[in-house]
C-alpha positions in Angstrom: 180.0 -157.6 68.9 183.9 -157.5 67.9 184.2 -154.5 65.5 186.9 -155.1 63.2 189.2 -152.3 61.6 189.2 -152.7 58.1 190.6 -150.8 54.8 186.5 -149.9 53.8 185.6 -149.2 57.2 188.7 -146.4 57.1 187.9 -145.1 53.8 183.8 -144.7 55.5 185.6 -143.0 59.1 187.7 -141.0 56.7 185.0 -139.7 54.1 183.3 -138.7 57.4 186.2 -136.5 58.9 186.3 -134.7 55.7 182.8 -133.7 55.3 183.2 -132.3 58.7 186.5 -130.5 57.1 184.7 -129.0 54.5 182.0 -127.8 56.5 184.7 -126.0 58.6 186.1 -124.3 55.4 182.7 -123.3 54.8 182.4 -121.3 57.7 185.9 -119.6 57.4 184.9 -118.6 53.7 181.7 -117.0 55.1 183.5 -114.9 57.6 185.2 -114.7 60.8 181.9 -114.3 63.2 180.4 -117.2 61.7 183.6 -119.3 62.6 184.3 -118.0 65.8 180.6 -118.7 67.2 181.1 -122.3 66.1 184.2 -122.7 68.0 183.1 -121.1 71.1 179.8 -123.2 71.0 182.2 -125.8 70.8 184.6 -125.1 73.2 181.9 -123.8 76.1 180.5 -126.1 78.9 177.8 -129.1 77.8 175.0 -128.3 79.1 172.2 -131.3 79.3 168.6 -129.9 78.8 167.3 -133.3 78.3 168.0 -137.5 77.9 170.0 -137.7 74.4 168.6 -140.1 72.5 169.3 -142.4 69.6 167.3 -141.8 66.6 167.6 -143.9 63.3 168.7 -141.8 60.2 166.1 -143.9 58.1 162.5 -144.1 58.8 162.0 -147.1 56.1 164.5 -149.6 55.1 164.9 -150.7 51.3 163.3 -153.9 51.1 165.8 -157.1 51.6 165.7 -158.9 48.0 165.7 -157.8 44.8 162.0 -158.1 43.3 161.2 -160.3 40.8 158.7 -162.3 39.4 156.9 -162.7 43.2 157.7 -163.1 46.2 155.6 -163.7 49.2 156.1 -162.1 52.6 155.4 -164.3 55.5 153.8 -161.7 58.5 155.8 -164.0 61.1 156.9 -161.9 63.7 156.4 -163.0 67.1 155.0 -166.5 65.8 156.1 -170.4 65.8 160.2 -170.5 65.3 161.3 -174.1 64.5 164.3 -173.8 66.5 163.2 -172.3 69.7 159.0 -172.9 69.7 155.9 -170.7 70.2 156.2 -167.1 70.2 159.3 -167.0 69.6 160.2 -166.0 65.6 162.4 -162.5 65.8 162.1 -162.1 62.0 160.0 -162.7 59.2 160.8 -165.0 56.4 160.5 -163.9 52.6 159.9 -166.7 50.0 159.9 -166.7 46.3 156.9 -167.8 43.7 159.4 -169.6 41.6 162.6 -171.6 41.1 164.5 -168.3 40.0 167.3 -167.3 42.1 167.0 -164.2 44.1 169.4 -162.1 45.5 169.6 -160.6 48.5 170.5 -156.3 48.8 171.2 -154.3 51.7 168.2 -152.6 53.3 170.3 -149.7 54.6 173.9 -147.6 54.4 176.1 -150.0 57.1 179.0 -151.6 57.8 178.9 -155.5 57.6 179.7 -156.4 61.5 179.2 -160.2 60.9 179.5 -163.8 59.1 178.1 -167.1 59.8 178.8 -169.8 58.1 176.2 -173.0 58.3 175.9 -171.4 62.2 173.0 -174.0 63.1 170.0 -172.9 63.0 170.9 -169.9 61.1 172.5 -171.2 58.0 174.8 -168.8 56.6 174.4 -165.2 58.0 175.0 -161.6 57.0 174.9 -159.2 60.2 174.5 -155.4 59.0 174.6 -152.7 61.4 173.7 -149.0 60.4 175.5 -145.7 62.0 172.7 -145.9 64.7 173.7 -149.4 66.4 171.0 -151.0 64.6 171.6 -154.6 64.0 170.0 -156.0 60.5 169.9 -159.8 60.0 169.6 -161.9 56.8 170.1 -165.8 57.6 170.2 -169.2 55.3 172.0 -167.8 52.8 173.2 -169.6 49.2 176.2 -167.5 48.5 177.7 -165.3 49.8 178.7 -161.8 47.0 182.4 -162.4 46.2 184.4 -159.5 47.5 182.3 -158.7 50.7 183.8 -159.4 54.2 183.5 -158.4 57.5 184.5 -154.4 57.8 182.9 -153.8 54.3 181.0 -150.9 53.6 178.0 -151.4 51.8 175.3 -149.1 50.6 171.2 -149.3 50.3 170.4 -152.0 47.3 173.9 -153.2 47.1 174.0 -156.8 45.7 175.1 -158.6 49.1 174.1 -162.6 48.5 171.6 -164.8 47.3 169.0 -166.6 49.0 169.4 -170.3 49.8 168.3 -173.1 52.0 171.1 -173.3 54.4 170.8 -174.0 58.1 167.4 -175.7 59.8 165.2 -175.1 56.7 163.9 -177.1 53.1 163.2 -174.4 51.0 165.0 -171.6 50.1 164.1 -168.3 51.6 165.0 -165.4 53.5 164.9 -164.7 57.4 165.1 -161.4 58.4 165.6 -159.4 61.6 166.2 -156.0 63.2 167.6 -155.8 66.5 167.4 -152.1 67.5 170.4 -152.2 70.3 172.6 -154.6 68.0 172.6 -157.8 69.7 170.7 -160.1 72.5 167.1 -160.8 72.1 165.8 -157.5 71.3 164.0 -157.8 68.1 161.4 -155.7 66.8 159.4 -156.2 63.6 160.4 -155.5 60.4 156.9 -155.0 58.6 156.6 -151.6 59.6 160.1 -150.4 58.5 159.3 -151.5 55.1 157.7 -149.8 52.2 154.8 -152.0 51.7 153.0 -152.1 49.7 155.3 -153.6 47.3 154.6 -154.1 43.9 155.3 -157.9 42.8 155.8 -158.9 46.8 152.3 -160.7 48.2 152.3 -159.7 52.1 150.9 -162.3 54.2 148.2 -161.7 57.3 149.6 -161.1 60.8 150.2 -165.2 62.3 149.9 -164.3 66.1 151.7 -166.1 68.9 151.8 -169.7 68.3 
């Protein structure tokens, strides 16, 4: 995926240069010694003891719309997709109880890495990706929030859209995915990432392959 350089996505890089800044400042204040090992920690030969591995910063997301009056959470994962056939769904979809509008937040701290607009199947699109490479989907969107584009930085329970009927759907809800390694067809399921159970948010039973 293209990553595009951005005013927001600066002000994000640069807030994260200066915290390490002030950490170095720390250290000076505190003494000599305590700076100097630092440096020559940093300075000396890596040394690999073991595979590195990427780890998420988050062990639960914040959950994708805003609760309201009820919603009902479809346990879809790995079920019928109307596009693509049996076994195939790589999300789950989130419906509402009621004719109220809902809107639609960001589950995590990311960078918005993509926009689809009536993409096929997918409707309008928000791509979200965390500091980990995690790829977080939310397609057939209404509208999308004014002011948001691709390089913005947006935070856990920020307002990013509302949920609509766009792409190869009737009704208006939300599909939502998590791709671990950002792209291809590497989707896991999102149940267990989030914080059910969820006041006001009916969780349905598992669907299966079919």
């Amino acid at each position: 995926m293209t990553l595009h350089d951005s005013p927001t996505r600066r002000r994000f890089l640069g807030s994260l240069l200066g915290a390490g800044a002030a950490t170095a400042a720390g250290l000076a204040a505190s003494g000599n010694g305590a700076l100097r090992a630092v440096t020559e920690a940093v300075d000396s030969a890596a040394v690999a003891t073991e595979p590195a591995v990427r780890t998420r910063l988050e062990a639960q997301l914040t959950f994708p719309v805003l609760v309201g009056d009820g919603l009902i959470t479809l346990n879809n994962f790995g079920g019928r997709s109307v596009s693509t056939g049996a076994c195939s769904h790589r999300g789950i979809d989130i419906f509402p109880t009621t004719s109220t509008t809902r809107v639609l937040v960001s589950c995590v701290d990311g960078v918005i890495e993509g926009q689809r607009f009536l993409d096929g199947s997918q409707g309008n699109a928000w791509i979200l990706n965390d500091d980990a490479g995690v790829s977080y989907r939310y397609h057939h969107i209404d509208e999308f929030e004014p002011g948001l584009e691709v390089g913005s930085v947006v935070r856990r329970g920020d307002v990013i859209a509302t949920m609509g009927a766009t792409g190869n759907t009737g009704s208006a809800h939300l599909h939502f995915e998590v791709r671990p390694d950002g792209t291809g067809a590497s989707a896991i399921d999102p149940i267990p990432l989030l914080p059910f159970p969820i006041e006001g948010v009916t969780l349905g039973a598992p669907t299966g392959c079919t």
